[in-house]
KOLKOLBA-386362 format. One record per atom (N, C-alpha, C, O): residue in one letter; x, y, z. Coordinates in steps of 0.2 Angstrom, whole numbers, plus 5000, padded with zeros to 4 digits. Example, Ala and Ser with C-alpha at 12.3 -4.5 7.8 and 13.67 -1.06 7.14 Angstrom:
A506649725039/A506249785039/A506649845039/A507149835042/S506449895035/S506849955036/S506450005039/S506750065040/
END
This chain:
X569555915829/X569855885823/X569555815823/X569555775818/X569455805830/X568955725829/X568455725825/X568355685821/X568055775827/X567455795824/X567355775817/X566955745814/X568055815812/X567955825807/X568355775803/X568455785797/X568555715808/X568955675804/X568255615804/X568155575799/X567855615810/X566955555810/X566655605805/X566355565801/X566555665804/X566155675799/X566455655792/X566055645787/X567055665792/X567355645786/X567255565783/X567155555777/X567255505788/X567255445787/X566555455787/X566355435782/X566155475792/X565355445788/X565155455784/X564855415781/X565255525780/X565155555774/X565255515767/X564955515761/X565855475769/X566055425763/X565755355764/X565655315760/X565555345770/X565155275770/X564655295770/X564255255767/X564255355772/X563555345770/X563455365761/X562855375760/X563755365757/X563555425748/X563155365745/X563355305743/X562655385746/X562255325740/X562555375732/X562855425731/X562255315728/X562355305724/X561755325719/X561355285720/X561455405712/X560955445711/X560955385702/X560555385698/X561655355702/X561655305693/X561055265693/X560955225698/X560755265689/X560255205687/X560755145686/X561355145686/X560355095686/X560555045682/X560555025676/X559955015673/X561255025673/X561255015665/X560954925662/X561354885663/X560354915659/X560154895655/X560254875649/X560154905644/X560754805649/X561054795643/X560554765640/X560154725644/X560254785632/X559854755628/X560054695625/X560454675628/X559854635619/X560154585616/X560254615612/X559854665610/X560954615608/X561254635603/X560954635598/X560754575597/X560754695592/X560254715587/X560554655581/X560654675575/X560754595583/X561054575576/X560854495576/X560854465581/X560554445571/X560454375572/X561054345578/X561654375580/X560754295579/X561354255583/X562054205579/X562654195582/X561854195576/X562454185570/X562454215562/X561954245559/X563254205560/X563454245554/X562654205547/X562554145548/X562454235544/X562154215538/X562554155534/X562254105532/X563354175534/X563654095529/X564254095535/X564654135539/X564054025535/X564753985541/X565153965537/X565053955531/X565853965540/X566453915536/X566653875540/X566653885546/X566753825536/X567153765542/X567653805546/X568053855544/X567653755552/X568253795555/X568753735558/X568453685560/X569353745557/X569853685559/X569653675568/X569453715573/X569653595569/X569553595575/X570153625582/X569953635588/X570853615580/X571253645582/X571453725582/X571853755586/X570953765577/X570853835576/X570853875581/X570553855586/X571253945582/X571253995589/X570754035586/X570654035580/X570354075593/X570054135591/X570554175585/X571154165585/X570254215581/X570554255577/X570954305581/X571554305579/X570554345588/X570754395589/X571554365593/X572054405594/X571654295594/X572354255599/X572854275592/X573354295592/X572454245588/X573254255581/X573454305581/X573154355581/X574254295581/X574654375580/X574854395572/X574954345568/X574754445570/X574854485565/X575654425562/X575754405556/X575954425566/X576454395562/X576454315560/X576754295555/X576054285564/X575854215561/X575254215554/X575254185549/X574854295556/X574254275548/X574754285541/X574754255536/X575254365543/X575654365537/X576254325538/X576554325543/X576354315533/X577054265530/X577554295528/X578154275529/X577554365522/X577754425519/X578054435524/X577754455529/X578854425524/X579554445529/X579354555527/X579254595532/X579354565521/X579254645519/X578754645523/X578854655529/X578054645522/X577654665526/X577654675533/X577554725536/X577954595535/X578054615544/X578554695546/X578454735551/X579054695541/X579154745542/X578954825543/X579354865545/X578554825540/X578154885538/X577754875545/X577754925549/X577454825546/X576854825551/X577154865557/X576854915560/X577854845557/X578154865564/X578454935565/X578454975571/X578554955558/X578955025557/X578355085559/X578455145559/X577255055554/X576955085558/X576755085562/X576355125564/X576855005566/X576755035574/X577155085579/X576855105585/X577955095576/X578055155577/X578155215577/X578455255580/X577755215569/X577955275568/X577355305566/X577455365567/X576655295564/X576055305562/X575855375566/X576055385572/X575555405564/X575455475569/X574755455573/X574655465579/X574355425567/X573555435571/X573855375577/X573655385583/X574155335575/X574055285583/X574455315589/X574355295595/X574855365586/X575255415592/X574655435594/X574555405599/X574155485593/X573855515593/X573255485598/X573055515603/X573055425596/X572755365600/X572755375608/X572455395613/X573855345606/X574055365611/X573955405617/X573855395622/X574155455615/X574055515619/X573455525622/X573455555627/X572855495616/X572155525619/X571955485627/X571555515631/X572255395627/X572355375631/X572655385638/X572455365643/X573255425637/X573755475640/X573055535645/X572955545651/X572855565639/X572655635642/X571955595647/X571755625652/X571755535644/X570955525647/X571255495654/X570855505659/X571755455657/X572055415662/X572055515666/X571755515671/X572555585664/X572555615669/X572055625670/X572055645676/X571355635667/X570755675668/X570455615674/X570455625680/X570355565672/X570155515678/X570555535686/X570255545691/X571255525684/X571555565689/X571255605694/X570955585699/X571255655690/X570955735693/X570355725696/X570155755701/X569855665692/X569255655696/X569155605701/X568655605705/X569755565701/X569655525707/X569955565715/X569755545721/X570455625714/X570755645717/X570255705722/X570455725728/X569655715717/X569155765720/X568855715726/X568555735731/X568755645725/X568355605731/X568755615738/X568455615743/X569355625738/X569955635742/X569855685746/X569455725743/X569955715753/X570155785755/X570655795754/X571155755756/X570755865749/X571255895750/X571855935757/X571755995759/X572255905759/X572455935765/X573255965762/X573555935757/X573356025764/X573856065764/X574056115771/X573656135775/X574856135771/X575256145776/X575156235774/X575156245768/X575156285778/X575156355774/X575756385781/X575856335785/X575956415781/X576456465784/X576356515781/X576256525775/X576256575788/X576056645784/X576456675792/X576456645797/X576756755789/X577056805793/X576756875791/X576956905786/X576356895795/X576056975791/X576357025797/X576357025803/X576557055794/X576857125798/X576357205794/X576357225788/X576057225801/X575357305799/X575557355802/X575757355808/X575557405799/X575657465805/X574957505804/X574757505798/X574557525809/X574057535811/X574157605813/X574757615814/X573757655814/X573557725814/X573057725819/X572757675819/X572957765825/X572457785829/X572457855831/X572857895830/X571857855833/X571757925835/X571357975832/X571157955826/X571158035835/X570658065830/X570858155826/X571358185826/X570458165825/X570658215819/X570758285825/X570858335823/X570858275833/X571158315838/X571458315842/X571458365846/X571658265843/X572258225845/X572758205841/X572558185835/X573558205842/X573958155838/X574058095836/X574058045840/X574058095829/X573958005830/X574457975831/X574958005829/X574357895836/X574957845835/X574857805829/X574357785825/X575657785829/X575657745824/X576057665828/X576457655832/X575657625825/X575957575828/X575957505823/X575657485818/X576457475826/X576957395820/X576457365824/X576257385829/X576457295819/X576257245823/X576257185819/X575857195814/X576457125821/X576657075816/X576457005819/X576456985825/X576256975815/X575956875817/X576156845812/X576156855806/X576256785816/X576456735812/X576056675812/X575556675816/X576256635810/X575556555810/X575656515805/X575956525799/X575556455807/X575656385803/X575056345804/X574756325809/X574956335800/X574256275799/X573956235794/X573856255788/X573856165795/X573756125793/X572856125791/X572356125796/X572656145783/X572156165781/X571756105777/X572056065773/X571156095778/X570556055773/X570256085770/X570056135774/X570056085763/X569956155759/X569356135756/X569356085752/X568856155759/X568056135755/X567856065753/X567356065749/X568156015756/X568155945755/X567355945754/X566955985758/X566955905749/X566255875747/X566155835750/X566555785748/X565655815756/X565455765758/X564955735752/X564355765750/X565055695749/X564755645744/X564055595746/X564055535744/X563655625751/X563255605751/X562555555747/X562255515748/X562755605738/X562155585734/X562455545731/X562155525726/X563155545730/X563555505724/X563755555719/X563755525713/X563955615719/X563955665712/X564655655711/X564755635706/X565255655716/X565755635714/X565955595713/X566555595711/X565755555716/X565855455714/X565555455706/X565955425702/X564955485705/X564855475699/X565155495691/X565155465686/X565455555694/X566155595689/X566555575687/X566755585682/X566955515693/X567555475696/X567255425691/X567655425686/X566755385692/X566655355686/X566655335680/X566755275678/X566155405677/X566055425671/X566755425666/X566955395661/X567255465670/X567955495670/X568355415669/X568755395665/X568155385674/X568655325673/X568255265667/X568655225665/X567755275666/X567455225661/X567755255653/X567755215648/X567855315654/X568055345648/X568655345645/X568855375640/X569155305651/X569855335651/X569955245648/X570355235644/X569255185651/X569355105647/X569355125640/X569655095636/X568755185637/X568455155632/X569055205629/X569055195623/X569655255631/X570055285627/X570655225624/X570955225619/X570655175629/X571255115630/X570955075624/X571255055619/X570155055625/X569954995619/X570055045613/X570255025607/X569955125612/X570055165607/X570655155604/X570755135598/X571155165607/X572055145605/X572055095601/X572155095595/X571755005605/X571654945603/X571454935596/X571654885592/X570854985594/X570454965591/X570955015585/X571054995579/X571155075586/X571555095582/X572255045578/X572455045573/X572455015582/X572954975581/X572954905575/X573354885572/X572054905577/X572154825573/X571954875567/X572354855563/X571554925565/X571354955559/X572054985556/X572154975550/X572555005560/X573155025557/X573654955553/X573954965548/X573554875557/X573854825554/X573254815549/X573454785544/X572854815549/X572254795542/X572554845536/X572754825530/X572654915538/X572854975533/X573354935527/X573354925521/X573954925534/X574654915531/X574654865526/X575054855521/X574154815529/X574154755524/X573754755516/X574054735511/X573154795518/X572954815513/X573254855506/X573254835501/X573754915510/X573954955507/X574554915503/X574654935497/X575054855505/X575454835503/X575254795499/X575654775496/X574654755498/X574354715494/X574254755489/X574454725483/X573954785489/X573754855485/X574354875481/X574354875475/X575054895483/X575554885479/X575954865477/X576554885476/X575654805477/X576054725475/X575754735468/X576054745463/X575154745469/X574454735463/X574654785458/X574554785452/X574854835461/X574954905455/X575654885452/X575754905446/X576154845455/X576954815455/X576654785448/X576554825442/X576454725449/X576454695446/X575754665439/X575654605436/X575554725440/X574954755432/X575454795430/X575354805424/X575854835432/X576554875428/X576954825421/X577054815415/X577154795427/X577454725424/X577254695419/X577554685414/X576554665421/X576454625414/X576054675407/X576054665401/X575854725411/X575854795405/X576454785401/X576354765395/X577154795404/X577654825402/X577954755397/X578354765393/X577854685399/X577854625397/X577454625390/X577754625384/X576754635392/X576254645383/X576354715380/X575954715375/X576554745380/X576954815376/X577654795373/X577854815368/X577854755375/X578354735373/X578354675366/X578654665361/X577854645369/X577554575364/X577054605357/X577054575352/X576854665361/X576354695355/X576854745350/X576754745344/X577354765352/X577854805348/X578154775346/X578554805342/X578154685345/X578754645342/X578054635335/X578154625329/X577354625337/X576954625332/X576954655327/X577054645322/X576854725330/X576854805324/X577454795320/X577554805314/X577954775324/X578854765318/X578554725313/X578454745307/X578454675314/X578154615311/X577554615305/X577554595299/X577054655307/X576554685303/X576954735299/X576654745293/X577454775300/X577654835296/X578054805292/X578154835286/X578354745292/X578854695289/X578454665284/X578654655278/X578054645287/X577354615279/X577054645276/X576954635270/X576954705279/X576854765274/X577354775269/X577354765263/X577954805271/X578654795268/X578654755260/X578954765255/X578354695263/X578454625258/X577854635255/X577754605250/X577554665256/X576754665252/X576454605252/X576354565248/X576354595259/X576054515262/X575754545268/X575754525273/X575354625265/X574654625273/X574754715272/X575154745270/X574154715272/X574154775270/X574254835275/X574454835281/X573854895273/X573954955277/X573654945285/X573954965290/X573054925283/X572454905287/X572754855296/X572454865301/X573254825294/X573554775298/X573854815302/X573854805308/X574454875299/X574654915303/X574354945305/X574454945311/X573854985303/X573555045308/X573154995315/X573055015321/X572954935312/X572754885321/X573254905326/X573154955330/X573954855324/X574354835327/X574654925332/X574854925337/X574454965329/X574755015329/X574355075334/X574655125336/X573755065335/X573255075337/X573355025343/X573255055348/X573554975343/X573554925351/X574154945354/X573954965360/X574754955353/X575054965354/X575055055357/X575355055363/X574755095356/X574655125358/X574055125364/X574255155369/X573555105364/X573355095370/X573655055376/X573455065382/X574155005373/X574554975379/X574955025380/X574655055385/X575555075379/X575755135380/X575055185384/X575255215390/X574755185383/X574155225387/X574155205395/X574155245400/X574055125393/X573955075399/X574555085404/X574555075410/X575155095401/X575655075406/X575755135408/X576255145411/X575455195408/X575555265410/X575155265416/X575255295421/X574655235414/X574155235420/X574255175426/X573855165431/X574755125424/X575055085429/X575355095433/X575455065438/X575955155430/X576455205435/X576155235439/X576355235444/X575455275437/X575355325440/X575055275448/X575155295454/X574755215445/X574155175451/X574755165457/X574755175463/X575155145453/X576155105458/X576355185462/X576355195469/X576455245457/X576655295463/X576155305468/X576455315473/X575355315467/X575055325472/X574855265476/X574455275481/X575055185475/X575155175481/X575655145487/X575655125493/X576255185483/X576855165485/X576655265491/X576755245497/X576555315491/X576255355493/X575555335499/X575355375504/X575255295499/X574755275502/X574855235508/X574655245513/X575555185506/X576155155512/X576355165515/X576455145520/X576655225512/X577255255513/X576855315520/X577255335524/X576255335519/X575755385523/X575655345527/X575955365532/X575355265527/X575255235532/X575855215536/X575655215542/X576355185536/X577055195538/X577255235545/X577455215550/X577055305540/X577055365544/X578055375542/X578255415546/X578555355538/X579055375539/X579355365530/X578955325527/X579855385528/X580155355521/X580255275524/X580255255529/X580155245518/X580355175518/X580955155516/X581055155511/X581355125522/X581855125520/X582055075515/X581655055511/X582855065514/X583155035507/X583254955510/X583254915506/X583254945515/X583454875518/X582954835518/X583054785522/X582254835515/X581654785518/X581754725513/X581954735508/X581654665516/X581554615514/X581354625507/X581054675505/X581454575502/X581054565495/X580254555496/X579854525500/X580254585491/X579054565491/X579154495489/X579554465485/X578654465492/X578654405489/X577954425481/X577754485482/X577654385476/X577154395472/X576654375476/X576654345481/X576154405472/X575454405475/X575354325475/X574754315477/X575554285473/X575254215470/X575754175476/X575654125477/X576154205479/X576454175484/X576354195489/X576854165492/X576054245493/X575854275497/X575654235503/X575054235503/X575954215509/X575754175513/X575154195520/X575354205526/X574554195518/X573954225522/X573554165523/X573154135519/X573654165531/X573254105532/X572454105530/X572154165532/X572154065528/X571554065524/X570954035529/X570354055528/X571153985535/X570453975537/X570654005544/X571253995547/X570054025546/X570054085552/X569454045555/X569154015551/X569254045563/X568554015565/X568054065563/X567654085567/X568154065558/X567254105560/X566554085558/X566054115556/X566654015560/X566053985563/X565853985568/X565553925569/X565754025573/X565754065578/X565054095580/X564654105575/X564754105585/X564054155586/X564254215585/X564854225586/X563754265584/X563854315582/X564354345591/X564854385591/X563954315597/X564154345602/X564954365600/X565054425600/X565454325598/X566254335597/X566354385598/X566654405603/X565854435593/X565854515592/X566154555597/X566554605596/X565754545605/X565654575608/X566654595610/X566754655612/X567054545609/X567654575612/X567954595608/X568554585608/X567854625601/X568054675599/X568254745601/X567754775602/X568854775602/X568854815605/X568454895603/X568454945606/X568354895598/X567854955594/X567154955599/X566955015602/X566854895600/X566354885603/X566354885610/X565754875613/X566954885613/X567054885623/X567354945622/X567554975627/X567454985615/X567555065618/X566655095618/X566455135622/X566355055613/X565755105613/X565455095619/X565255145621/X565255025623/X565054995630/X565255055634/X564855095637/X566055065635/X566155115639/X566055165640/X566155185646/X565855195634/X565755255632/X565055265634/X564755315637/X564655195633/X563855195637/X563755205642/X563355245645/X564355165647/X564355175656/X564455225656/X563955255657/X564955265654/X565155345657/X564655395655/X564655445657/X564155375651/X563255405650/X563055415656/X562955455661/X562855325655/X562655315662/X562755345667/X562355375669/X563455345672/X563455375677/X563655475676/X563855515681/X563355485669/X563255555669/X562655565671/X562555615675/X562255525670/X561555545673/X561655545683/X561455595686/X561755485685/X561955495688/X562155545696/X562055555702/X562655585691/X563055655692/X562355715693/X562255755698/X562155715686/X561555765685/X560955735691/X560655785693/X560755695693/X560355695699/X560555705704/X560155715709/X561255695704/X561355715713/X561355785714/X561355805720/X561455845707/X561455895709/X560955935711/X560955985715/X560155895710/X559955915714/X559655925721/X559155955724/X560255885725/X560055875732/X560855925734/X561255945731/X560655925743/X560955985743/X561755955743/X561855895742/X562355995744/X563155975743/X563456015751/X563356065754/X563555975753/X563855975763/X564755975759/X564855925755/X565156015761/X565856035761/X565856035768/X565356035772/X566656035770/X566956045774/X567656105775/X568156075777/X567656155774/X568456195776/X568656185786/X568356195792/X569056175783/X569356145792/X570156185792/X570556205788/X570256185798/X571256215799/X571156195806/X570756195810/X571956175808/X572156185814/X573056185812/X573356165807/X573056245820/X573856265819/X574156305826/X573756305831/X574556345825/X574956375829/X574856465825/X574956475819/X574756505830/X574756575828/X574956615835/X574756595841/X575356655834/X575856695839/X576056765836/X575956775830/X576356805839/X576656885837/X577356875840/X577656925841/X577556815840/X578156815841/X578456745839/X578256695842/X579056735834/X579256675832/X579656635838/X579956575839/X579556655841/X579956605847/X579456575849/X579456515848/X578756605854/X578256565855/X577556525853/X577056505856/X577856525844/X577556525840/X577156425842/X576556405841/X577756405844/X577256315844/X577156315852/X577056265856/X577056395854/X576656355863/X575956315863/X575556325859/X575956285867/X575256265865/X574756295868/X574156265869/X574956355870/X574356415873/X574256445867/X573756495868/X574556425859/X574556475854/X574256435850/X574156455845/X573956375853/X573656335846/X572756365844/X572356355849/X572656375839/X572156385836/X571656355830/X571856345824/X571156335832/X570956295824/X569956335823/X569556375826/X570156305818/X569256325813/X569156265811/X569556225808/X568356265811/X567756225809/X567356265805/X567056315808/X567156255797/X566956285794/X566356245789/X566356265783/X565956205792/X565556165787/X565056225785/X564956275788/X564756195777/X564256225773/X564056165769/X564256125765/X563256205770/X562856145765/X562656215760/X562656275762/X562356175753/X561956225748/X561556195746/X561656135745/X560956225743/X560456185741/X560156235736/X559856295737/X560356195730/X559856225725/X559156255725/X558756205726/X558756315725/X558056325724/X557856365717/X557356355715/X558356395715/X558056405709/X558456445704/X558556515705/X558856415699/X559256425693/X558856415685/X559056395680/X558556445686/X558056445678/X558156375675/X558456355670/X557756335678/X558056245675/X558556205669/X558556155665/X559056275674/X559756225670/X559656155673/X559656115669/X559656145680/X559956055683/X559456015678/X559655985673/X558656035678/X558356015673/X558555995666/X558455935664/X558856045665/X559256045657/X559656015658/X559755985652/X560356005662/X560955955662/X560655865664/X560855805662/X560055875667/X559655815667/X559655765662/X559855715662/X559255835656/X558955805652/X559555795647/X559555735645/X560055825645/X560555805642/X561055755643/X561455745638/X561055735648/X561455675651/X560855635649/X561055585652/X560355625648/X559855565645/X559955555640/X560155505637/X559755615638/X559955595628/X560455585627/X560655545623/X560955615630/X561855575627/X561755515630/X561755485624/X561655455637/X561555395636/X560955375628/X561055325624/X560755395628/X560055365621/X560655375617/X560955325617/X560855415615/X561455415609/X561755375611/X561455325609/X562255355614/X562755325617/X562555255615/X562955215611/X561755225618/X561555135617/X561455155607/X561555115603/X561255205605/X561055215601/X561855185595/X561855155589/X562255215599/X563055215594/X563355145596/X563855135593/X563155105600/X563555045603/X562955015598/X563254975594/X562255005598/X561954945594/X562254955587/X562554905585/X562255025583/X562655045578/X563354995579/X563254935577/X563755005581/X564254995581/X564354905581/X564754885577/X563954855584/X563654795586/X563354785577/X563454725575/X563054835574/X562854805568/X563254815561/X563154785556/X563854855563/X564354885559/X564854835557/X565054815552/X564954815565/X565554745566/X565154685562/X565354665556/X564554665565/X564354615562/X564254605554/X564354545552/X564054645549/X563954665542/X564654645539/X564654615534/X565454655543/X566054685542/X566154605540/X566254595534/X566054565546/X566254495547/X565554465540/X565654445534/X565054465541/X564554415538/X564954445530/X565154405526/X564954515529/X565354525521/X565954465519/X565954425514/X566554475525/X567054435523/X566854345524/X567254305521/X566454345526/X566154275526/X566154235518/X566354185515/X565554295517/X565354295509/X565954285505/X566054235500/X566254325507/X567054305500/X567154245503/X567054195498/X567254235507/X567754155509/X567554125504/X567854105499/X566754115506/X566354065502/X566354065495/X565954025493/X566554115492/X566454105483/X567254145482/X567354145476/X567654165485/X568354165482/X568554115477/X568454115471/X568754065480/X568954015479/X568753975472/X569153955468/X568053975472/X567653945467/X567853995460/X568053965455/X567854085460/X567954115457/X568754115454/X568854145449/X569254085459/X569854105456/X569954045452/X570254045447/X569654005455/X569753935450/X569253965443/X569753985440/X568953975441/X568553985436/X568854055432/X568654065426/X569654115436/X569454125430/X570254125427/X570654155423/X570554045433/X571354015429/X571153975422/X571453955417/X570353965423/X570153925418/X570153955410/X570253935405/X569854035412/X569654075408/X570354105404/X570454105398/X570954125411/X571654115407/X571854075403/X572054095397/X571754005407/X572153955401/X571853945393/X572053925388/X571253985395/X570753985387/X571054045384/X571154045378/X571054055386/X571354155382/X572054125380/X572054105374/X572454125382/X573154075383/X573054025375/X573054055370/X572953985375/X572453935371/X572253975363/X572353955357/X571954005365/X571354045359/X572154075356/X572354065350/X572454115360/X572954155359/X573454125352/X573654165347/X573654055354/X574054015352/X573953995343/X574253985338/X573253995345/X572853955339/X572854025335/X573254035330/X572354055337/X572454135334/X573054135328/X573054125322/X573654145335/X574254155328/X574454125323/X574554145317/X574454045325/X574553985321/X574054015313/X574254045308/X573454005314/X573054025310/X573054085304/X572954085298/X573254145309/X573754205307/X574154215300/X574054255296/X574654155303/X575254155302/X575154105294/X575454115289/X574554055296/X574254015289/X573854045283/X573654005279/X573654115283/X573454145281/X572654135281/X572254175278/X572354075287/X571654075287/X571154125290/X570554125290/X571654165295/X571054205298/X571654265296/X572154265294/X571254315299/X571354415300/X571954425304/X572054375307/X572354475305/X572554535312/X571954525316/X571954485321/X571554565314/X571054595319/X570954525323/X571154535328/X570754465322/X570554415326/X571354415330/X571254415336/X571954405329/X572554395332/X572554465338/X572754445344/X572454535336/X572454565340/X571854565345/X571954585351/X571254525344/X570754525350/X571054465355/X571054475361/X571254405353/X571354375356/X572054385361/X572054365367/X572554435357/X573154465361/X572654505370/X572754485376/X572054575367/X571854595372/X571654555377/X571854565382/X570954485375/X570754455379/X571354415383/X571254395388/X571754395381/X572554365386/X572654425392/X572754405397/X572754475390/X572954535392/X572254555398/X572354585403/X571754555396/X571354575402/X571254515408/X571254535414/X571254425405/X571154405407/X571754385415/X571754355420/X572254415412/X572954395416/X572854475421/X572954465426/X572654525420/X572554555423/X572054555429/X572154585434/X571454525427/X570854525429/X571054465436/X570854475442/X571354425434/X571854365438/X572054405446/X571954405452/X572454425442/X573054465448/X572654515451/X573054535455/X572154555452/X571554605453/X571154545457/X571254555463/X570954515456/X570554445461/X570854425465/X570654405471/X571454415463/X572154365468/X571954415475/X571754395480/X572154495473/X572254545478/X571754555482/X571754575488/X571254525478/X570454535482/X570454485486/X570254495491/X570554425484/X570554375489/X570954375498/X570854335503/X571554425497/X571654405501/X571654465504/X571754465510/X571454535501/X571054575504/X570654555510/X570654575516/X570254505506/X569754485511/X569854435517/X569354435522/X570354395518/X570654365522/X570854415528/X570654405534/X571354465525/X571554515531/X570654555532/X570554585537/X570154565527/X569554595531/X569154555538/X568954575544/X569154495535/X568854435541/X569254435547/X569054435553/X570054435545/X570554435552/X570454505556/X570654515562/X570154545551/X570354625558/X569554625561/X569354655566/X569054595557/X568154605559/X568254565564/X567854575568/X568754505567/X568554475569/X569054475576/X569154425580/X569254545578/X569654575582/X570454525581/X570754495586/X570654535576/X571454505575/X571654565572/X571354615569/X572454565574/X572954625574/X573054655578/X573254705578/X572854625583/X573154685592/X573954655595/X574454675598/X573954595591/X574454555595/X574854535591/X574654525586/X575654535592/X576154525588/X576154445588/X576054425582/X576254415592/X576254345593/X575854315595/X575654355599/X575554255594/X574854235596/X574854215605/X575354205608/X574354225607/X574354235614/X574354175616/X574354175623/X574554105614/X574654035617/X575354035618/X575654015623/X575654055611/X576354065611/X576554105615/X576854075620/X576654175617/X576854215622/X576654195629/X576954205634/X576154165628/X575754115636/X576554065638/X576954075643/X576554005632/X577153995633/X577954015634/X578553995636/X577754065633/X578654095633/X578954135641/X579454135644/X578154165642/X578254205650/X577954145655/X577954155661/X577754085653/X577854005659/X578453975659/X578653965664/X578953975654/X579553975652/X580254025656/X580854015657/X579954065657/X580354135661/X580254125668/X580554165671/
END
């Protein structure tokens, strides 16, 4: 038992190590974003701000929270998290010797004698207890240190996978409610200018009436009036499917108790985020430390694949007591054990190890190949939202101006109308250009801030409910 308890200990301090060394590249992307924005000198990392500090929408927080409980794909997340934590288990449990207690009682009755003589018949019974080591791998080359790690690298990158699910699911929610703020309220003011256009047509049908405008005026007015009618069927349909879209991402009915929406023009989303930042930020994104991880567990797949070709030294070991009678079962005249080491050594399997070689190669190539991907995906994500920052602003001013002019045109239009100096037809275009430009309004508003929640999630924000200084605070406090 000495023996096999020093072979057991040097077995584990001698295992080298068969993994290369993983060679991190410079990341396939410039060192800073193309367009910087200022950044407040008191400004937190994006990824520190909490989801409920960026939005202001009491409704929305609500939603955030319902699908972080209720969301299937983030269940699913979870569990994959779940399943990858047993499988590291299982692999770390193999570096371990398995030791196990057996108890066994066989009772045989035996036959002797020959085909000319009587046979005897005789009983005869053993009992036995022993403490068993069952094929224990001496880890010599590292093959199961290396599984143990592949196993455990995959079980971080299934955790940054949860993470990285989480902030895409509060980007979702934000999105998708913004999205049916926007359908809300292009319903609305549809249903606003349909109503203004219907009070025209009375109006045109009433000059006609008087014989002050002729046929011509009606069939306009009449003609518009129905396209806004067109319009507002297709603003219902935009509002049901994205009240469906929410309601998906939620993962449950929406209940009747949520807070009031605020309007899209009131929508409180913090607008300056740091992302005058080096492209490095990227790096803790958790999308990007799933793919890392998912490189090292390449990594020590190779690893694995080299150690199998040298040879695999086990160990089956037992000691115990065996007797034919339960009373003198623990003499220790009755004690018994076994020693059963075995080595094996690969000589020739048609170049499978070969083949598992080379396949653990090419999956690490894949693997650096999906993490530089991943490193240029993020960065593109961030430099896009950058873009808006920098020309939102300018465009939303430019098109209240374009409003107040349609607004304006609109006024004069009628006045003019009404003086008999100009057509319908000029009153009815200047009606639509009001009507596209106030639409076109609230469709930019949504984009703008679209892109606020794009730059907060590119920039790993949404993992956290509370910002990490504040919660810093609160558990120094406790």
């Amino acid at each position: 038992m000495r023996l096999l308890l020093t072979l057991s200990l040097l077995g584990c301090l001698s295992a080298c190590s068969m993994t290369p060394t993983l060679q991190r590249t410079a990341a396939p992307v410039p060192p800073s974003f193309p367009v910087a924005a200022a950044t407040p000198a008191s400004a937190s990392p994006a990824s520190a701000l909490g989801w409920r500090t960026m939005f202001g929408d009491p409704r929305l927080r609500r939603l955030i929270d319902l699908a972080l409980s209720n969301n299937r794909d983030l269940r699913l997340a979870t569990l994959n998290v779940e399943a990858a934590q047993a499988q590291g288990n299982i692999q770390r449990a193999a570096r371990l010797p398995a030791v196990g207690l057996e108890a066994t009682r066989t009772r045989e009755r035996s036959v002797s004698g020959d085909g000319h003589s009587q046979a005897s018949r005789e009983v005869s019974q053993q009992s036995g207890v022993n403490v068993a080591l069952s094929a224990f791998e001496l880890d010599l080359f590292g093959r199961v240190r290396a599984l143990s790690d592949a196993a455990f690298n995959r079980y971080l990158a299934s955790e940054h996978g949860r993470d990285a699910a989480q902030i895409a699911l509060v980007g979702a929610v934000a999105e998708a409610y913004f999205a049916q703020r926007l359908a809300g309220e292009q319903l609305q003011l549809t249903e606003r200018t349909l109503a203004d256009w219907r009070q025209s047509l009375e109006l045109a049908r009433l000059l006609k009436q008087a014989e002050q405008s002729s046929s011509l005026d009606v069939a306009q007015a009449e003609a518009q009036v129905a396209l806004a009618e067109a319009d507002l069927e297709a603003r219902r349909r935009a509002l049901a499917q994205a009240d469906n879209a929410l309601q998906l991402l939620v993962g449950s009915e929406l209940p009747s108790d949520l807070p009031a929406a605020l309007p899209l023009q009131r929508q409180v989303v913090i607008a300056q985020l740091p992302a005058g930042l080096p492209a490095d930020l990227l790096l803790s994104r958790p999308d990007l430390r799933q793919a890392e991880q998912l490189l090292v567990a390449a990594n020590a797949d190779i690893g694995a694949a080299r150690a199998a070709f040298f040879p695999q030294i086990s160990l089956t070991a037992s000691f115990g007591y065996a007797s034919t009678s339960l009373g003198s079962l623990f003499d220790p005249a009755r004690r018994v054990w076994r020693f059963a080491p075995q080595i094996s050594q690969p000589l020739f399997q048609g170049g499978r190890l070969r083949a598992e070689l080379r396949l653990a190669e090419v999956r690490k190539t894949e693997a650096v190949a999906q993490y530089e991907r991943a490193i240029q995906t993020a960065f593109r994500e961030v430099a896009d939202a950058l873009a808006g920052t920098a020309t939102f602003d300018r465009q939303m001013e430019a098109q209240l101006r374009a409003v107040t002019a349609a607004e304006r045109r609109l006024q004069l239009s009628d006045l003019r109308y009404r003086a008999g100096v100009d057509g319908r037809l000029e009153l009815l275009d200047a009606q639509r250009q009001l009507h596209a430009a106030r639409q076109a309004l609230l469709e930019l508003r949504r984009e703008e801030i679209a892109n606020r929640v794009a730059l907060y999630k590119s920039l790993g924000g949404g993992l956290h409910e509370r910002d990490l200084a504040e919660t810093a605070a609160v558990r120094a406090a406790q």
